[in-house]
C-alpha positions in Angstrom: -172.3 119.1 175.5 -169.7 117.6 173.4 -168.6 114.6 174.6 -165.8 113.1 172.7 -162.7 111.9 174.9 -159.0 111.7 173.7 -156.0 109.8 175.7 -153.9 113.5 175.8 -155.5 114.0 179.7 -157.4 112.7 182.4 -161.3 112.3 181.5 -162.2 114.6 184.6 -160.3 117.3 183.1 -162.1 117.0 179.5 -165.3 117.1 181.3 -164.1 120.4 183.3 -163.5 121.7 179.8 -166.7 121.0 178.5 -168.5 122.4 181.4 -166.3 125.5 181.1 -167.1 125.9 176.9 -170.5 125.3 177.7 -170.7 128.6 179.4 -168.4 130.4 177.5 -171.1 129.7 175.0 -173.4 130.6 177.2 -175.3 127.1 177.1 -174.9 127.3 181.1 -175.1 130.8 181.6 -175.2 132.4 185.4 -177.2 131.1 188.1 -178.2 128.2 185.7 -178.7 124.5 187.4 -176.3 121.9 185.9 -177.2 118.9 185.3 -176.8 116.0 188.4 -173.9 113.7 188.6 -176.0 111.0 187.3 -177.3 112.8 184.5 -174.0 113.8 183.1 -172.3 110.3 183.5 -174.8 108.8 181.5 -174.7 111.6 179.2 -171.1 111.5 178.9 -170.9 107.1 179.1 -168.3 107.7 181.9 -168.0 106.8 185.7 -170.3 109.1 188.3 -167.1 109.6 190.2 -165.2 110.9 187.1 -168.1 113.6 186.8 -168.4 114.4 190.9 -164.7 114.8 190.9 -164.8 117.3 188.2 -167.9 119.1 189.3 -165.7 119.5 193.0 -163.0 121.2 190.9 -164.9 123.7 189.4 -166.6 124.3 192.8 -163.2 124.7 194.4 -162.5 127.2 191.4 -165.5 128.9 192.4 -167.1 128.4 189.0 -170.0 126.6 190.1 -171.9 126.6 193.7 -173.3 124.0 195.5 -176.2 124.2 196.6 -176.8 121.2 198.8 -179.8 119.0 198.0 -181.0 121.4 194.9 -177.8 120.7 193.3 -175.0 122.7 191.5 -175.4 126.0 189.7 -173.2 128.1 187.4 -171.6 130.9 190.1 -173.6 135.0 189.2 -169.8 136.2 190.3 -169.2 138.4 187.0 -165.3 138.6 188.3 -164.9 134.7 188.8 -166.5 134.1 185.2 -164.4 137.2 183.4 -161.4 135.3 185.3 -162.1 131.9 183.3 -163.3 133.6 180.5 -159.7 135.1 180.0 -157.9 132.1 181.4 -159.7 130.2 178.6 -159.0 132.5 175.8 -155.4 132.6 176.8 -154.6 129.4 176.7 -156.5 128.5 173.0 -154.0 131.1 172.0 -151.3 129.8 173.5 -152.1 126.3 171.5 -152.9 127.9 168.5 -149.8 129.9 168.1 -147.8 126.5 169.4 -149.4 124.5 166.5 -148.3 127.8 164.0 -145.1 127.9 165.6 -144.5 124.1 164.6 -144.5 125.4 160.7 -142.1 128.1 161.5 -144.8 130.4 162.0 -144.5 133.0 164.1 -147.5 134.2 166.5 -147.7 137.4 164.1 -147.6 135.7 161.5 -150.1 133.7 162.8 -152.5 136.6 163.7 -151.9 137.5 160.1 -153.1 134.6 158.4 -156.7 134.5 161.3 -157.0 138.1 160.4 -156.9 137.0 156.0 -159.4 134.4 157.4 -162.0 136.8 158.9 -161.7 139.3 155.9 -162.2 136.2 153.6 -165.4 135.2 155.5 -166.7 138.9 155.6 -166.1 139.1 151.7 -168.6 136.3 151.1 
């Protein structure tokens, strides 16, 4: 996972992000065992507590399940993971079109110009 850490929101929250990407992309796909606390804080150079409380938010979201003293896996519920899947998606949209909006773009606009981009990269 990608670990790089801006000042823009709490470390525990970047980390939930990661984990989320991660299986987005599939790199933690269902039923899959993630990594202990330990691992991940050394990993990631940050404070075990940082990663447990993270981990305990995306239990309580329902996106990974505990399972005691085998550890955490990535939650088989298909509904739960299309839930954060489009949660994910909508809100990368929502900052791309902010960011478009800041040159006076507007969201169609916007889909214009990703839309040239995709034809571009078809074309070579």
């Amino acid at each position: 996972m990608n670990w790089k850490f801006t000042g823009d929101r709490p470390v525990y929250q970047q980390i939930m992000a990661a984990i989320r990407g991660a299986i987005l992309k599939g790199e933690l796909s269902p039923g899959k065992k993630v990594p202990s606390v330990r691992e991940l804080a050394a990993e990631a150079q940050v404070n075990p507590n940082t990663v447990q409380r993270a981990l305990t938010e995306l239990e309580r979201e329902g996106l990974l399940v505990s399972g005691g003293t085998s550890g955490r896996t990535v939650t088989q519920d298909q509904n739960i993971l299309s839930a954060m899947r489009e949660e994910t998606l909508h809100e990368l949209a929502r900052a791309c079109a902010e960011q478009f909006m800041v040159f006076g773009l507007t969201p169609r606009q916007a889909a214009q110009l990703l839309l040239a981009l995709e034809e571009e990269k078809e074309e070579s």
